[in-house]
ChimeraX commands (.cxc) that place a marker at each C-alpha (Angstrom):
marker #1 position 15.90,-17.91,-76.73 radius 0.5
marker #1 position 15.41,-14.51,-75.58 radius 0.5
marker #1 position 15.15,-12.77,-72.28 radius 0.5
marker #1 position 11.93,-10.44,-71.37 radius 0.5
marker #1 position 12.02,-8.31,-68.36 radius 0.5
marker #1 position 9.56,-8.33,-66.10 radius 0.5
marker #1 position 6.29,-6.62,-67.18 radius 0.5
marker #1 position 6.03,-4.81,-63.80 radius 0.5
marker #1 position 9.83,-3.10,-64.85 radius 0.5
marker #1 position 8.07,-1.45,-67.42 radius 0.5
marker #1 position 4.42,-1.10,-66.99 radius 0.5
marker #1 position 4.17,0.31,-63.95 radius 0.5
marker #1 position 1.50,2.68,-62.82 radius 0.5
marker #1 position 3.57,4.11,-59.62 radius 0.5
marker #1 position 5.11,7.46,-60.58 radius 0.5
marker #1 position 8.30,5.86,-58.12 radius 0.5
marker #1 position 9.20,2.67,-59.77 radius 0.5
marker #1 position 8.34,4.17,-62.85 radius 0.5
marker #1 position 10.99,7.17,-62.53 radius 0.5
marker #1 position 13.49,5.17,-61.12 radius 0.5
marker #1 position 12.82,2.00,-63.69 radius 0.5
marker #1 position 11.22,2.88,-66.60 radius 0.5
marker #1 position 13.17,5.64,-67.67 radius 0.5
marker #1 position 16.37,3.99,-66.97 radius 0.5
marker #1 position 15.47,0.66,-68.76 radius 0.5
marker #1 position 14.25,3.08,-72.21 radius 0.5
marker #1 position 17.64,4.80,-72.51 radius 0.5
marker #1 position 20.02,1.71,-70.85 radius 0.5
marker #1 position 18.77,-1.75,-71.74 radius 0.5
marker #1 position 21.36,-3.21,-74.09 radius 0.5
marker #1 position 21.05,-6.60,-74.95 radius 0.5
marker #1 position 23.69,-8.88,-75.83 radius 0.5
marker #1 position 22.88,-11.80,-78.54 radius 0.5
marker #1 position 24.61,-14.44,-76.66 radius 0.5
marker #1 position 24.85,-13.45,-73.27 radius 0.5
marker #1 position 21.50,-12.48,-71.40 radius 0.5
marker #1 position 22.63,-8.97,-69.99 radius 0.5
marker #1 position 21.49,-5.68,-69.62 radius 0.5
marker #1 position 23.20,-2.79,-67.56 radius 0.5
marker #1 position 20.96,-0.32,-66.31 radius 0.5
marker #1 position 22.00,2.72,-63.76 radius 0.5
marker #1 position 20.03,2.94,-60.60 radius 0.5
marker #1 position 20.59,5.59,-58.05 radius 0.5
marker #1 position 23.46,4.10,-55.99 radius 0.5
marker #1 position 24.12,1.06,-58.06 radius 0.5
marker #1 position 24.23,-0.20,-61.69 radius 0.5
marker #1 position 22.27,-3.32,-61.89 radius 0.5
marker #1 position 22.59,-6.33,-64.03 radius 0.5
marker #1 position 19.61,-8.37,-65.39 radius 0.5
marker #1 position 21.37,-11.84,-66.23 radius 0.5
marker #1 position 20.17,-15.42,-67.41 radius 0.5
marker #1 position 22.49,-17.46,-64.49 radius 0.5
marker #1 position 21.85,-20.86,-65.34 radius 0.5
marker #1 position 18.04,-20.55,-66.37 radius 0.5
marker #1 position 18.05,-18.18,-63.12 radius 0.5
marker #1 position 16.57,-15.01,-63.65 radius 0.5
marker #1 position 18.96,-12.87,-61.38 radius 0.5
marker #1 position 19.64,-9.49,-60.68 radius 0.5
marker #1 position 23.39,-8.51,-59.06 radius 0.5
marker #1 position 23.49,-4.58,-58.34 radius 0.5
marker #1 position 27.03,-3.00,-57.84 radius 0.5
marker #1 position 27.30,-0.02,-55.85 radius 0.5
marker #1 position 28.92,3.12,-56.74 radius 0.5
marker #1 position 32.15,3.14,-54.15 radius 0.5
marker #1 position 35.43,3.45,-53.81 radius 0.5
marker #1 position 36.09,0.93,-50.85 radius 0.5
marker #1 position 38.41,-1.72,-51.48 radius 0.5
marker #1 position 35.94,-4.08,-49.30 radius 0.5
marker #1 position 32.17,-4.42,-50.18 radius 0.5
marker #1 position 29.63,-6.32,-47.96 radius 0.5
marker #1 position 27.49,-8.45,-50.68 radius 0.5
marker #1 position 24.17,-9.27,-49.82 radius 0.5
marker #1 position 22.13,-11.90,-51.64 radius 0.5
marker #1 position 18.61,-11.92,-50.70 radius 0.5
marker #1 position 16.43,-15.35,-50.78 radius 0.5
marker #1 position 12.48,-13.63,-50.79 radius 0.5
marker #1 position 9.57,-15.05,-49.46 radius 0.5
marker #1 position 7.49,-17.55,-51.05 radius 0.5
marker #1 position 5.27,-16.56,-53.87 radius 0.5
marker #1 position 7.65,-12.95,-54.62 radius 0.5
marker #1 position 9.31,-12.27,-57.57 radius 0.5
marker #1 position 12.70,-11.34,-56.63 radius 0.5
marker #1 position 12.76,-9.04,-59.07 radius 0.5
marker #1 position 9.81,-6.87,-58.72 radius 0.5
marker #1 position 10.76,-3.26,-58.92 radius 0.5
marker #1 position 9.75,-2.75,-55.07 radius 0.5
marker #1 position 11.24,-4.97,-53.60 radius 0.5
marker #1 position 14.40,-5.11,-55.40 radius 0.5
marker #1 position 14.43,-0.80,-54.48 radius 0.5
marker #1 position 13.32,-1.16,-51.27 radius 0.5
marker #1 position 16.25,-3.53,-50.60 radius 0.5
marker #1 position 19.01,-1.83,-52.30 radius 0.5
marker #1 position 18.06,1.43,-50.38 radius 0.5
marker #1 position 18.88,-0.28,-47.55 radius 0.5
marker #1 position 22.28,-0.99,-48.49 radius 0.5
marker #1 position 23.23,2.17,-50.89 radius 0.5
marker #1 position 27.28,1.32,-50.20 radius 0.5
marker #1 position 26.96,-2.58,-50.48 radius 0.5
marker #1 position 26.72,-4.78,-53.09 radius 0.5
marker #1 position 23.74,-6.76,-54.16 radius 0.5
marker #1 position 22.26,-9.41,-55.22 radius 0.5
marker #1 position 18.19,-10.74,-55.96 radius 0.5
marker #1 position 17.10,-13.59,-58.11 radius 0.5
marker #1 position 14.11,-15.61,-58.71 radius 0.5
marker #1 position 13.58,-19.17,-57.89 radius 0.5
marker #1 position 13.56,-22.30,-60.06 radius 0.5
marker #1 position 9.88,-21.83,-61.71 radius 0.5
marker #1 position 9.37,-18.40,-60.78 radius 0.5
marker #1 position 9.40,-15.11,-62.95 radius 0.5
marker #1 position 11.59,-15.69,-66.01 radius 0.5
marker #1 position 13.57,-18.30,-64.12 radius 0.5
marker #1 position 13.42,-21.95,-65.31 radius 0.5
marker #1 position 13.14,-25.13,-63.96 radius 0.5
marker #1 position 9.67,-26.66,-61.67 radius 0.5
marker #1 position 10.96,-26.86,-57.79 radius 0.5
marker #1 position 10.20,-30.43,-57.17 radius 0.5
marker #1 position 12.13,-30.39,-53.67 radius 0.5
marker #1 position 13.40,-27.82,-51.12 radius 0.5
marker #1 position 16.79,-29.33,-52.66 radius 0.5
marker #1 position 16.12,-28.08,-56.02 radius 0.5
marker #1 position 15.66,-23.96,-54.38 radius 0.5
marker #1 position 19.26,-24.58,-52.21 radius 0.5
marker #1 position 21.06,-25.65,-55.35 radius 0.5
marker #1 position 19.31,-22.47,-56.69 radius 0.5
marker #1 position 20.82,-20.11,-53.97 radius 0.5
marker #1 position 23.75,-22.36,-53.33 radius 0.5
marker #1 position 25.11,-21.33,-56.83 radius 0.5
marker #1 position 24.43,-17.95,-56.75 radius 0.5
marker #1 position 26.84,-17.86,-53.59 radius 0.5
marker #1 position 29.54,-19.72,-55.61 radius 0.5
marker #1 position 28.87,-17.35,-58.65 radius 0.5
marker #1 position 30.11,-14.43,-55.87 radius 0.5
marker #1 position 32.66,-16.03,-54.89 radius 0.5
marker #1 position 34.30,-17.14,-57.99 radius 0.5
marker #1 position 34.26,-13.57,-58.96 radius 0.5
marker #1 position 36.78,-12.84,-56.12 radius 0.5
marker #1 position 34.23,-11.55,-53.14 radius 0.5
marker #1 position 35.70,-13.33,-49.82 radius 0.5
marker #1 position 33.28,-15.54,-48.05 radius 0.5
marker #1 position 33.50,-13.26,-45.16 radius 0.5
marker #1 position 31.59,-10.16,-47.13 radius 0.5
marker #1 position 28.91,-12.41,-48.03 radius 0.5
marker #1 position 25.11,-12.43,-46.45 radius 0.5
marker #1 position 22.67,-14.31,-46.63 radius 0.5
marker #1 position 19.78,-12.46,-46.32 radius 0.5
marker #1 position 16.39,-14.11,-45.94 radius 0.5
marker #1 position 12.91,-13.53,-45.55 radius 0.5
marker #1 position 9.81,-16.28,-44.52 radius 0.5
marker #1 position 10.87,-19.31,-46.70 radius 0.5
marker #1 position 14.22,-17.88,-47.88 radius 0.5
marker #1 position 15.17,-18.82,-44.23 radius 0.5
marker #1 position 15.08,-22.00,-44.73 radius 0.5
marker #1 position 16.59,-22.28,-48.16 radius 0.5
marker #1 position 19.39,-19.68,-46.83 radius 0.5
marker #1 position 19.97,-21.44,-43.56 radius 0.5
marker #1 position 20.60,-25.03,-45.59 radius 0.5
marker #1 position 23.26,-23.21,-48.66 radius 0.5
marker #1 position 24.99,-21.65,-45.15 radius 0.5
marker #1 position 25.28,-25.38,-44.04 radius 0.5
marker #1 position 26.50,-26.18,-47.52 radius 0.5
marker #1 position 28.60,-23.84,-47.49 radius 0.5
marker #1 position 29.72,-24.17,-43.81 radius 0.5
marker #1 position 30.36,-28.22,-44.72 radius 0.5
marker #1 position 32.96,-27.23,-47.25 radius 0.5
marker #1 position 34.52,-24.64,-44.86 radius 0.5
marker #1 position 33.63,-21.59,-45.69 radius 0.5
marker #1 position 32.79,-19.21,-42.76 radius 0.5
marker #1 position 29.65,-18.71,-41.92 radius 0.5
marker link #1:1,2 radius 0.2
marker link #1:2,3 radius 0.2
marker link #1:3,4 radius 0.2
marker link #1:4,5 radius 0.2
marker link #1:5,6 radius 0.2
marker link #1:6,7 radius 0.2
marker link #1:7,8 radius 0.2
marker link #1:8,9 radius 0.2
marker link #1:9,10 radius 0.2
marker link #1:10,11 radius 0.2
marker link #1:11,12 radius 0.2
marker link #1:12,13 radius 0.2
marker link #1:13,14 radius 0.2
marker link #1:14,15 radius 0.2
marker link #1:15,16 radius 0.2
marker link #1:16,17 radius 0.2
marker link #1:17,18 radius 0.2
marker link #1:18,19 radius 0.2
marker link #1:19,20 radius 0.2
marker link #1:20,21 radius 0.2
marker link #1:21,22 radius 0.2
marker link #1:22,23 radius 0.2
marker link #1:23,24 radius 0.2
marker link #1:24,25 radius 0.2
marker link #1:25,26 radius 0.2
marker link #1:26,27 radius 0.2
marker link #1:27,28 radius 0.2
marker link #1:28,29 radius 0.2
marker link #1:29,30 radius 0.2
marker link #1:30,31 radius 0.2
marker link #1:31,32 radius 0.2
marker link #1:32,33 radius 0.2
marker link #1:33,34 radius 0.2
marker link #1:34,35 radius 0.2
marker link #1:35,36 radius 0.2
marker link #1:36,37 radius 0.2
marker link #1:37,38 radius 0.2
marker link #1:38,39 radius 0.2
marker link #1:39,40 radius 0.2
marker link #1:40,41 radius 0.2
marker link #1:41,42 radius 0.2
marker link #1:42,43 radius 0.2
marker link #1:43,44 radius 0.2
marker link #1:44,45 radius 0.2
marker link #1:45,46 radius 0.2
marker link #1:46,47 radius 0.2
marker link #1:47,48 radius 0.2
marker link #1:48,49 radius 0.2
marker link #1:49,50 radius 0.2
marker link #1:50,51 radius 0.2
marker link #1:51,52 radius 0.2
marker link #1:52,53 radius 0.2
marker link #1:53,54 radius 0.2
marker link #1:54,55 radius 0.2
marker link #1:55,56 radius 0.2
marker link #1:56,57 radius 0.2
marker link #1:57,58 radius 0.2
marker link #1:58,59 radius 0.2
marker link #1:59,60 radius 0.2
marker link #1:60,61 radius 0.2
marker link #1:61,62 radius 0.2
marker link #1:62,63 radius 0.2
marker link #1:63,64 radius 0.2
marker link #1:64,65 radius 0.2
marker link #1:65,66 radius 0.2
marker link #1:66,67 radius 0.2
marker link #1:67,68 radius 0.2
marker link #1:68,69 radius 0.2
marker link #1:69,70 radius 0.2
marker link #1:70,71 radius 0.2
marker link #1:71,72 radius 0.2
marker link #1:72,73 radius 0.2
marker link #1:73,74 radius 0.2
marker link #1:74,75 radius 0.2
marker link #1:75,76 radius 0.2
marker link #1:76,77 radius 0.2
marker link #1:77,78 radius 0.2
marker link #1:78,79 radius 0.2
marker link #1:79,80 radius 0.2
marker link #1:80,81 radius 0.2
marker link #1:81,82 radius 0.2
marker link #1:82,83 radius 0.2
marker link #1:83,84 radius 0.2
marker link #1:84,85 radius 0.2
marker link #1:85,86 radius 0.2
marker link #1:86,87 radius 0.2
marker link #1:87,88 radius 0.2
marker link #1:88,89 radius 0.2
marker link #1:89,90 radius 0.2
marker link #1:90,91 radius 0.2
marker link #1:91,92 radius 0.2
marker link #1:92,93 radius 0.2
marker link #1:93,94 radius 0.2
marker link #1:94,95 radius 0.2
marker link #1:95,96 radius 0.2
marker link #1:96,97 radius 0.2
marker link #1:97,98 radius 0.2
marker link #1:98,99 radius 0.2
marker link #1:99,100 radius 0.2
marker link #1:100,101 radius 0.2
marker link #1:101,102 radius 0.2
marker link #1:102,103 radius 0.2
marker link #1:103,104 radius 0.2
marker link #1:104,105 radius 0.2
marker link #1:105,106 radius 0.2
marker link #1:106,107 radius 0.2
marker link #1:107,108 radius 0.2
marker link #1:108,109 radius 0.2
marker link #1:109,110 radius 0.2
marker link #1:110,111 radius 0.2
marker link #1:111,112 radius 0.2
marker link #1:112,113 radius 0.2
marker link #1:113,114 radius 0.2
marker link #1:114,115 radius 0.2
marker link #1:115,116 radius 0.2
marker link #1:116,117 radius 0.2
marker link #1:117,118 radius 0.2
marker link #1:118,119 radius 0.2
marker link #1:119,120 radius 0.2
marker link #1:120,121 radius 0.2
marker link #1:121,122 radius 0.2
marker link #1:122,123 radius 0.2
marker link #1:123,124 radius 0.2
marker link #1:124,125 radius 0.2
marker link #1:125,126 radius 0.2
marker link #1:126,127 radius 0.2
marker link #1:127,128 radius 0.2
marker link #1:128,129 radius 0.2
marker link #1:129,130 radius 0.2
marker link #1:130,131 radius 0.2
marker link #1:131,132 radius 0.2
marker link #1:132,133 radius 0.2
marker link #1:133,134 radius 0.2
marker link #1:134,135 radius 0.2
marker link #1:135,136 radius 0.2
marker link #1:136,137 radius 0.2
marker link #1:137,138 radius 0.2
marker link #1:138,139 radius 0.2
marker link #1:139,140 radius 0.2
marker link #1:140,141 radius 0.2
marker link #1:141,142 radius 0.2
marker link #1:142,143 radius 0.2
marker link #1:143,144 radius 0.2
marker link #1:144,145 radius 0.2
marker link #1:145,146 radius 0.2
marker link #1:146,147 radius 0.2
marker link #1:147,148 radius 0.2
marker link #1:148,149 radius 0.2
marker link #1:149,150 radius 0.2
marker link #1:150,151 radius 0.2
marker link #1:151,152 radius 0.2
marker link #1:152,153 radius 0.2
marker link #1:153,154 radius 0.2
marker link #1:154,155 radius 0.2
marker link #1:155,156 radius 0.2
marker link #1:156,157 radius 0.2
marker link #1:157,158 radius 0.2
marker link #1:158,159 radius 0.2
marker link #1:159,160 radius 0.2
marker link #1:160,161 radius 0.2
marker link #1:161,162 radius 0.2
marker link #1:162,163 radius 0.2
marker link #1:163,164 radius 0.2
marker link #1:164,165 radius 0.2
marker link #1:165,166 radius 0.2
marker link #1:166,167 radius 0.2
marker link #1:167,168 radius 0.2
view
């Protein structure tokens, strides 16, 4: 199996995504046999392209020194891909000091899977909040950030998530 970045990473005819994208992916992309993973450098934050459970994800870590991060992890609209140089830039420069992170859902971009049932997109987002917070980020420094349909899906993983006692 291999992992292909989005065409619009590298194709792109805007002079902005393309100096802040293309030349980074060209001198930064290193791929790993087993593991899915490329670092790239970006501005504020290094980002990392990952294969999380057939979900095409990108988590962006921002250059600071603070012992406590805010993490954001966005749930787009329907019909974007998550990973689309704009909106993934015009997120992050939002949030230069915070961490990140964007992903697609089950059937869109690179990301596997056919969303049969709202259920199948909160498992989706659902696990990308346990993914942060099994690599040590408290619950409290998460958001959920949401646009149009990623409401909804947020709004039912912070139930989840509130269910099993995690403050939301």
């Amino acid at each position: 199996k291999s992992f292909i970045l989005p065409a619009s990473f590298i194709a792109s005819k805007d002079p902005e995504v393309r100096d802040n994208f293309h030349a980074t992916l060209e001198g930064h992309v290193r791929p790993y046999s087993s593991a899915f993973s490329y670092l790239l450098n970006f501005a504020y934050h290094d980002l990392e392209v990952i294969d999380f459970n057939g979900i095409e994800t990108v988590e962006a870590r921002a250059h600071t020194h603070d012992s406590i991060v805010q993490h954001h992890i966005f749930f787009a609209p329907n019909g974007v891909d998550a990973l689309e140089p704009g909106w993934v830039q015009q997120n992050l420069a939002k949030h230069a000091n915070q961490h990140a992170t964007f992903w697609n859902y089950p059937g869109v971009g690179g990301s596997e899977g056919d969303p049969c049932h709202v259920n199948d997109l909160v498992e989706a987002g659902y696990q990308q909040v346990r993914r942060v917070l099994n690599q040590g980020t408290n619950a409290e420094h998460i958001t959920l950030q949401a646009y149009s349909l990623g409401g909804g899906v947020a709004a039912r993983v912070a139930r989840k998530l509130h269910n099993e006692g995690y403050p939301v």
